[in-house]
C-alpha positions as CSV (number, residue, x, y, z in Angstrom):
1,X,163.7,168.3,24.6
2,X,162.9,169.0,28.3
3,X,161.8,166.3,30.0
4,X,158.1,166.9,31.0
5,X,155.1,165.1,32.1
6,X,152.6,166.5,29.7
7,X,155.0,166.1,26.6
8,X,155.4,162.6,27.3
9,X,153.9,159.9,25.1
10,X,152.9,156.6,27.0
11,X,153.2,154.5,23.3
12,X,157.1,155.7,23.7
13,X,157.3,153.8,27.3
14,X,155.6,150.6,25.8
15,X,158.1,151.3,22.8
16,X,160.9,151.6,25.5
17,X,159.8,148.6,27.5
18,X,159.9,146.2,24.5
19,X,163.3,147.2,23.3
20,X,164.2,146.6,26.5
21,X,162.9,143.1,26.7
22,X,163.7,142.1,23.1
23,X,167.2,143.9,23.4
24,X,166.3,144.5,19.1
25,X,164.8,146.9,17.4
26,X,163.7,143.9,15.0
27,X,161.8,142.1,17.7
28,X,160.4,144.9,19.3
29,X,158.8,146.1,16.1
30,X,157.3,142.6,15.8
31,X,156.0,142.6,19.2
32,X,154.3,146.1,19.5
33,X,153.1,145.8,15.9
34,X,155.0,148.6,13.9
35,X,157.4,148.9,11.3
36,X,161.5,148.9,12.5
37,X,161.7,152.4,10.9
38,X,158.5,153.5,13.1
39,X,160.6,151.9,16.3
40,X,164.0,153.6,15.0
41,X,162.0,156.9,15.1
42,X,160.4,156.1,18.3
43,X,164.0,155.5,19.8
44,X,165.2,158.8,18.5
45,X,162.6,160.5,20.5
46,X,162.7,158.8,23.5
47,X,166.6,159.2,23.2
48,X,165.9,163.7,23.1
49,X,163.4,163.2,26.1
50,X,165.8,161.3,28.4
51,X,169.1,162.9,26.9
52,X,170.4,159.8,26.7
53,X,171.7,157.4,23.8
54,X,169.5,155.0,25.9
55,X,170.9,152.1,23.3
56,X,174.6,151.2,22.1
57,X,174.4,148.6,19.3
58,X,175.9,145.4,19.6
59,X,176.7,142.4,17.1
60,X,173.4,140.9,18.2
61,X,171.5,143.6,18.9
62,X,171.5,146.5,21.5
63,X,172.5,147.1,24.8
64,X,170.6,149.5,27.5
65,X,172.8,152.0,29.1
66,X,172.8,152.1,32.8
67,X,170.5,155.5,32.0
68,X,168.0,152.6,30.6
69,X,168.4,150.2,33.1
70,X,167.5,152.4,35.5
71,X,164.4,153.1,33.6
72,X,163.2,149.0,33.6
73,X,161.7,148.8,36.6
74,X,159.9,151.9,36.8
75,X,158.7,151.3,33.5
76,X,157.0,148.2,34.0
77,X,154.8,149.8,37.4
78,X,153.9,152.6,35.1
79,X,152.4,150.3,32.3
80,X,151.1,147.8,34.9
81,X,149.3,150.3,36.5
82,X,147.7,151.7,33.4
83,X,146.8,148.0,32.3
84,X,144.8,147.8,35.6
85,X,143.2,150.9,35.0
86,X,141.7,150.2,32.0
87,X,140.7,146.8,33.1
88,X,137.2,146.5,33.6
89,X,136.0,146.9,37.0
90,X,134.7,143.7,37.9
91,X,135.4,140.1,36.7
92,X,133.2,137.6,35.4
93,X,134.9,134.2,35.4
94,X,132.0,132.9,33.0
95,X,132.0,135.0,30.1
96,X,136.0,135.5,30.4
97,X,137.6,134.4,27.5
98,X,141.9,134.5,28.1
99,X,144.5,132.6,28.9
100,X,146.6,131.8,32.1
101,X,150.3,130.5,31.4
102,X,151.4,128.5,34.7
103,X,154.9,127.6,35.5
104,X,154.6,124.3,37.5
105,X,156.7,121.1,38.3
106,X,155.3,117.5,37.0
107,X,154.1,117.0,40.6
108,X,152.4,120.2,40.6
109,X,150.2,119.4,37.6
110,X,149.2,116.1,39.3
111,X,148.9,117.9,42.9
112,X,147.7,121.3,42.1
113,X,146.9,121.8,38.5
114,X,144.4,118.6,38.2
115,X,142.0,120.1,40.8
116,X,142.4,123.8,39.5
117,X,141.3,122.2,36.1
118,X,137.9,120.4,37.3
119,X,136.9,124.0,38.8
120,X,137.9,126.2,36.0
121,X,135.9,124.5,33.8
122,X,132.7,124.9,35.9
123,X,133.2,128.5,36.8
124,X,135.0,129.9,34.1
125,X,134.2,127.4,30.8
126,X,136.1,129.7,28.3
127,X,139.1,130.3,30.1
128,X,142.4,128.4,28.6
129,X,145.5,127.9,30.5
130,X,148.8,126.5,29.2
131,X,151.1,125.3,31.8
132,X,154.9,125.0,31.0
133,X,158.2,124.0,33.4
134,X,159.4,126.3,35.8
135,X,163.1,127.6,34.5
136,X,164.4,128.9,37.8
137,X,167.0,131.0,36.1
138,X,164.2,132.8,33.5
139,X,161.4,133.1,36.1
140,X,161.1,136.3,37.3
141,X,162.3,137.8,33.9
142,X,159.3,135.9,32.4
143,X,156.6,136.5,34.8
144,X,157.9,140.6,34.8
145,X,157.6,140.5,30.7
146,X,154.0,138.8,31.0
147,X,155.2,135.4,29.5
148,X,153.7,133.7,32.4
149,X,151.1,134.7,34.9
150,X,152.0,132.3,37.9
151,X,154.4,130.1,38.9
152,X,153.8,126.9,41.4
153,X,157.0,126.7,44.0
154,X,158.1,126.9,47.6
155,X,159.0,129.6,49.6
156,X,162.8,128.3,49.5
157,X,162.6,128.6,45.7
158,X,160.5,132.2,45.3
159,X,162.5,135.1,44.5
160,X,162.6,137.6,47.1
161,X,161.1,140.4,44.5
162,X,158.1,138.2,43.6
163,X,154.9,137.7,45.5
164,X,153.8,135.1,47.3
165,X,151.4,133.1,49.2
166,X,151.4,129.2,50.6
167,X,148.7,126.7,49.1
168,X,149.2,123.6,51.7
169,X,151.7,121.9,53.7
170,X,152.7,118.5,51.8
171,X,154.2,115.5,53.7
172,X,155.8,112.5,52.6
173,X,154.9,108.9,52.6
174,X,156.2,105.4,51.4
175,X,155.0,104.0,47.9
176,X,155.1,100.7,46.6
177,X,153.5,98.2,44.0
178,X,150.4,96.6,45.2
179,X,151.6,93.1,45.3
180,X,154.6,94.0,47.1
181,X,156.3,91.1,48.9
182,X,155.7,93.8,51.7
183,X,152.5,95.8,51.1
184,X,149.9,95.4,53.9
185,X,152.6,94.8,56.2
186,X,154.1,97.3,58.7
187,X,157.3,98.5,57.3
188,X,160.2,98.3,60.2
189,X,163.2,100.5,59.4
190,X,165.3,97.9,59.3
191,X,163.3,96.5,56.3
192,X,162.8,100.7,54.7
193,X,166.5,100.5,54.5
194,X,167.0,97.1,53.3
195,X,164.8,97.5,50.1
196,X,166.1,99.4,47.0
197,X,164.5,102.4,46.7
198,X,163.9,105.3,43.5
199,X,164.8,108.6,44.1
200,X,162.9,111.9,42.5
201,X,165.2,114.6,41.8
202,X,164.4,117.3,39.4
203,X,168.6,117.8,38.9
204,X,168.4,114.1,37.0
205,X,171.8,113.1,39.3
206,X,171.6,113.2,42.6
207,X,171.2,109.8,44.5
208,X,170.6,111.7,48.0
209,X,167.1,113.9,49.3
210,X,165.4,114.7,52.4
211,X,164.7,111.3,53.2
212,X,168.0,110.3,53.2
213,X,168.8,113.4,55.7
214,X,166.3,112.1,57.7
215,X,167.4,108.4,58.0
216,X,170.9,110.1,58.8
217,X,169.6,111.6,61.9
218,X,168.9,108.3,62.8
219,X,172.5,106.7,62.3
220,X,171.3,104.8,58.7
221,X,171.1,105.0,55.0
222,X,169.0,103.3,52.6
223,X,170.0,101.9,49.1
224,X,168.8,104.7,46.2
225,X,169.1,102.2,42.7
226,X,167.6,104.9,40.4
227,X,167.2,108.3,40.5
228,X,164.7,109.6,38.0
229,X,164.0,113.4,37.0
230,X,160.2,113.5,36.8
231,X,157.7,111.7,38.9
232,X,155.5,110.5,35.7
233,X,157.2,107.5,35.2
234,X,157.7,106.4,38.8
235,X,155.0,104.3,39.0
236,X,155.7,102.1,36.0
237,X,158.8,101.7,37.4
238,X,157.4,100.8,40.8
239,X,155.2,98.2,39.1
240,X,157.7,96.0,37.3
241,X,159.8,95.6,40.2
242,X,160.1,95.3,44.1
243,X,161.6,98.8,44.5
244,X,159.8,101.3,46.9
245,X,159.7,105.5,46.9
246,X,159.3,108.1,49.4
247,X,156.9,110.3,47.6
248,X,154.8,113.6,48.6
249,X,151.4,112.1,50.3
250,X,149.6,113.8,46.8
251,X,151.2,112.1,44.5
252,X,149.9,108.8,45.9
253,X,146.2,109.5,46.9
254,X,143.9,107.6,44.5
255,X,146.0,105.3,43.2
256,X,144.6,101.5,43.4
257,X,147.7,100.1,41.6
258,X,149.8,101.0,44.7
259,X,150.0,100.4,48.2
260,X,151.0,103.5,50.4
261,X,152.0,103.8,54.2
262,X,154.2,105.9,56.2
263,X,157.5,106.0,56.3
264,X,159.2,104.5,59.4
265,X,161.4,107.7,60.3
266,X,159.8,111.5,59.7
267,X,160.7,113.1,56.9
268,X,160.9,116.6,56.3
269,X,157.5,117.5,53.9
270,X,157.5,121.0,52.4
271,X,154.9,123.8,51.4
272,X,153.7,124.1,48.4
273,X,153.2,128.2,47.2
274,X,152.4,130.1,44.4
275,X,154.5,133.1,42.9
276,X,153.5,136.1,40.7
277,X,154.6,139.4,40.0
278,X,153.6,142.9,41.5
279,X,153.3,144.2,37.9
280,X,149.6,141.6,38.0
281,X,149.3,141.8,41.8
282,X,145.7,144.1,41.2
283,X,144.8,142.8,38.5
284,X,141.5,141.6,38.9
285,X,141.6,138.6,36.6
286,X,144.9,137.4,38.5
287,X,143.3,138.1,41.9
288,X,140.4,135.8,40.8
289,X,142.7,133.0,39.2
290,X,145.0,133.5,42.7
291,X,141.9,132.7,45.0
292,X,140.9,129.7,42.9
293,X,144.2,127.7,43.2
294,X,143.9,128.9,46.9
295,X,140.5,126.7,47.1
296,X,141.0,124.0,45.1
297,X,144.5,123.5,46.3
298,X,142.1,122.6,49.7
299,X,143.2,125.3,52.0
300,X,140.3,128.1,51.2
């Protein structure tokens, strides 16, 4: 078959774009709906159009020829662009009813997805969204398939092929248990390196961060007793002993159990961003969920 524009059928490229994704005839008949033979045939015809076998099979499945490869990206624009078009032209945040998936660290649900939450559910009451870790090595794979629509990062950490935009500047400040031996006192840096201190690092090993760069800079080190992956449980572990943490100034507003100052040397803070691909970068639902982490997030 020659290739040609007005003998093409769009329900092969979303056929084509599913196998591959799902890398299975199997799963991609699952996905789009249809019967394997019904993909199989589908295949077959996308494989005259392109003259090429498009597919080699495998012992778990199939594997895209560089002819397919090639064919990925370009794909996805194409059925991007058609999902926009048949989009409705305007938005209506109150009689929406979807769902946003958000990719977002433990501090970004207390930092960013908390406020997001108490909006949404004022302006847009039907609207769900699931949130779910950020897997640096899956993201852009998972926001090109549609398996998430945003992901909370920094610009250090977005992909170069993804989108982008910064929420706030975050900065760093000291935390400790309310009835600290030292709370309500001012904190020398002799005393900041003295005290034993818990370290948040998503890795789960390290015993050395920014703050520890910092106090470097300054000729000194600090003692790091526990390093924890997740910032959920730093507090309890705050309260049942005399251990401090350097912690971004977010994850210690409104908390009456703690006491909170400055830290005696700067430390480096960091912006936080959001990420999304240019396959939703139109789309008017994702423009609107965009500007709303933009003004909740206390920048708009």
């Amino acid at each position: 078959m020659k290739a040609d524009l007005r003998t093409l059928d769009l329900n092969l490229l979303k056929t084509l774009d599913a196998l591959l994704d799902e890398r299975s005839v199997t799963r991609a008949a699952a996905r789009l709906a249809l019967t394997q033979p019904a993909v199989s045939g589908m295949l077959n015809r996308l494989r005259d159009y392109f003259d090429d076998p498009l597919f080699i099979r495998a012992p778990h499945g199939i594997v895209p020829t560089t002819r397919a490869e090639a064919l990925a990206a370009p794909i996805k624009r194409i059925l991007a662009d058609i999902d926009v078009l048949l989009q409705p032209i305007a938005f209506d945040p109150l009689i929406a009813r979807q769902t946003f998936t958000l990719a977002a660290t433990d501090y970004a649900l207390r930092a960013v997805i908390v406020p997001f939450i108490a909006a949404l559910k004022v302006q847009a009451p039907h609207i769900r969204v699931r949130v779910v870790p950020v897997e640096p090595e899956r993201l852009v794979t998972q926001l090109e398939q549609g398996k998430i629509d945003l992901a909370l990062l920094t610009p250090h950490t977005t992909p170069d092929e993804l989108h982008s935009r910064a929420l706030y500047d975050e900065r760093y400040v000291c935390m400790m248990r309310a009835n600290h031996p030292d709370a309500g006192k001012p904190l020398s840096l002799e005393r900041f390196c003295t005290l034993e201190h818990v370290l948040v690092s998503y890795e789960g090993e390290s015993f050395h961060g920014v703050t520890d760069d910092a106090l470097a800079k300054a000729g000194r080190e600090r003692r790091v007793g526990l390093s924890v992956s997740s910032f959920l449980v730093l507090p309890e572990v705050l309260a049942i002993s005399d251990m401090i943490a350097v912690v971004p100034q977010r994850m210690a507003e409104n908390r009456v159990d703690m006491f909170v100052c400055d830290t005696p040397v700067p430390v480096q803070g960091f912006t936080k961003s959001m990420a999304w691909h240019g396959r939703t970068h139109r789309n008017p639902a994702q423009v609107w969920l965009r500007e709303l982490l933009l003004e909740t997030s206390g920048r708009a």
